[in-house]
N, C-alpha and C positions, 0 to 999 in steps of 0.2 A: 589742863588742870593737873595739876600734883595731886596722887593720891597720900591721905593721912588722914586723919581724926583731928574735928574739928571740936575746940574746948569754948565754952560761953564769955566772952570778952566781956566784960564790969560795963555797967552803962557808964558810968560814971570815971572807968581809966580812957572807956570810946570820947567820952565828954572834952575832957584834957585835951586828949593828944587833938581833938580838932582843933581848940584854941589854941593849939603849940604850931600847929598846921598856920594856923592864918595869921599869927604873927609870923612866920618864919618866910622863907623866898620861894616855899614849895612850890606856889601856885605860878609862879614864871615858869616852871616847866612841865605839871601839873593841873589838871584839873579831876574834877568829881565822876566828870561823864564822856571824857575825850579825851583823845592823845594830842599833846601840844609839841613839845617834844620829846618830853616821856609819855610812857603810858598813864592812862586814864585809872586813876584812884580803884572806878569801879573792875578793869581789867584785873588788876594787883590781887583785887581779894577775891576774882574767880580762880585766878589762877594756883594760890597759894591757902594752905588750909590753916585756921585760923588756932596756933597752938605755940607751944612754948620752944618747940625747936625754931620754927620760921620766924618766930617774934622775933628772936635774938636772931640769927638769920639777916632777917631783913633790916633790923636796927642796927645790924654794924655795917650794914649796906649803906644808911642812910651816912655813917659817922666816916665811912671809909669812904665812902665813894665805890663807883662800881662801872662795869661795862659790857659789852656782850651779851647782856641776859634778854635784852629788850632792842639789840638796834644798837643805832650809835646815831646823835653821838653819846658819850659816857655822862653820867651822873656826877659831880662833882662832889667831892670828898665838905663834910661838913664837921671838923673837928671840933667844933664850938658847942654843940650838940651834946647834953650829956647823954646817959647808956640809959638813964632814967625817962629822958623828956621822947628819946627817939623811941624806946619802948612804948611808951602812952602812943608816940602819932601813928606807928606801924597797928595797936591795937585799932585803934580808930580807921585807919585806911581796913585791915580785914573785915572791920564789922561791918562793912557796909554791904546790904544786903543780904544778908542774915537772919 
């Protein structure tokens, strides 16, 4: 776990970004409760504290792409992705279990 101060995610930005989740291709590498060939959604948000540095953080992880943090293989770059919708789904992935 990263130590930081953890801010109260909107139910309602957490709402979003999950529908932005299950429309999108997250779940091919992704899931809620296991590692498939990322890590497991609920890993993400032990690991990482739920705030406005990591939001951003992890949303330009999601838009750039990323690798080394978790394994390999790497996360593919998702430019299609606005700074907006990746914002909502990284809130959504931290509030879980919360």
């Amino acid at each position: 776990m990263i130590e930081g101060s953890n801010q109260p995610v909107p139910e309602d930005s957490a709402q979003r970004g999950e529908v932005l989740i299950s429309y999108s291709d997250c779940y091919q590498c992704h899931a809620k409760d296991k590692k498939i060939v990322g890590p497991a959604f609920e890993s993400i948000a032990k690991r990482y504290p739920a705030n406005d540095t990591f939001i951003t953080m992890l949303s330009q992880r999601i838009i750039s792409g990323g690798n080394g943090v978790w394994g390999y293989p790497a996360m593919a770059p998702h430019p299609q992705i606005s700074d907006r919708d990746a914002r909502l789904m990284v809130q959504y992935i931290l509030s879980i279990g919360r």
